[in-house]
C-alpha positions in Angstrom: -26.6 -69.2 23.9 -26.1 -71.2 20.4 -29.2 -70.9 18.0 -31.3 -74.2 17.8 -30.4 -76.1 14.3 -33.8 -75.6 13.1 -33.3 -71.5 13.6 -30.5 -71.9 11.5 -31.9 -74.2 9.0 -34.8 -71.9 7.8 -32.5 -68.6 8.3 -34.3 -67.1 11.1 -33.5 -63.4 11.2 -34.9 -60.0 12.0 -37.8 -58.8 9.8 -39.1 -56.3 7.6 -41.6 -54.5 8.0 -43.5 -55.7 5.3 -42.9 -60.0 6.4 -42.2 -60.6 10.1 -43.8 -63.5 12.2 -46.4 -61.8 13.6 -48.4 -61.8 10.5 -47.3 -65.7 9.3 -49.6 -68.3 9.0 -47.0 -70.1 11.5 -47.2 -67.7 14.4 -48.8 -68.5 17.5 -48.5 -65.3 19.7 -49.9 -66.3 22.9 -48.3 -69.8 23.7 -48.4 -70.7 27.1 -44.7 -71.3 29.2 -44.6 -72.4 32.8 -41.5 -70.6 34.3 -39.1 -73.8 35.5 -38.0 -71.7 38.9 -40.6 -69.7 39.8 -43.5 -72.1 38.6 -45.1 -69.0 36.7 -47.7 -68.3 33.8 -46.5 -66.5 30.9 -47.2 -65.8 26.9 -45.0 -65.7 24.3 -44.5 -65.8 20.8 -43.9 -69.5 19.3 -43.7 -70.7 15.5 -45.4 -74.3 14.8 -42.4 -74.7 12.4 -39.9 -74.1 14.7 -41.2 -76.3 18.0 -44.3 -75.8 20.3 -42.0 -76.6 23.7 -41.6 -75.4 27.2 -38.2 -74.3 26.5 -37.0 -70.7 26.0 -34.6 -71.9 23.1 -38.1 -71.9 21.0 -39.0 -68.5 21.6 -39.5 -66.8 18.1 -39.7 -62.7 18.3 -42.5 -61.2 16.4 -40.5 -58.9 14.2 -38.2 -61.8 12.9 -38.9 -63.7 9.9 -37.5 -66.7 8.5 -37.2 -68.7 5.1 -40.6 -70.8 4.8 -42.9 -67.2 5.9 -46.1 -67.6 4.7 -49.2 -64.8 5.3 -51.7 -66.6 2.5 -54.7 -67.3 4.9 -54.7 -63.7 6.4 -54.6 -62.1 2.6 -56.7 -64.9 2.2 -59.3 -63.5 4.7 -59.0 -60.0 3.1 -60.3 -61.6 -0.3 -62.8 -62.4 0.8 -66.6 -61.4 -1.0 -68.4 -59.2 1.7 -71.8 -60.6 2.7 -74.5 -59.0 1.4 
């Protein structure tokens, strides 16, 4: 299967374990996908940047990473002041 132009443009590759997907700002891990044949539910990982599709082309693995990663709202969430 060829990889989708946009893949390629932001050098979508496996991970470290320090930046993958699953902790980018762009991640949505539980995107819904209606199987085609069988008419199913399932869940998978999608990235906003990427596509938000029913195709399986868009599928984005959570211990990839690509050029444009970007974790500052969860670090941002850990900065936080604790309420007192």
């Amino acid at each position: 299967m060829q990889h989708l132009k946009k893949k390629i443009q932001l050098n979508y590759r496996p991970g470290t374990w320090v930046r993958q997907c699953d902790i980018c700002d762009y991640f949505v891990p539980d995107f819904e996908v209606r199987d085609s044949q069988s008419g199913s539910l399932q869940f998978e990982g999608r990235c906003s940047l990427v596509g938000l599709r029913n195709d399986r082309r868009l599928r984005v693995q959570p211990h990839f990473v690509c050029d444009r990663f970007s974790n500052t709202q969860r670090i941002a969430r850990f900065n936080r002041p604790w309420p007192c």
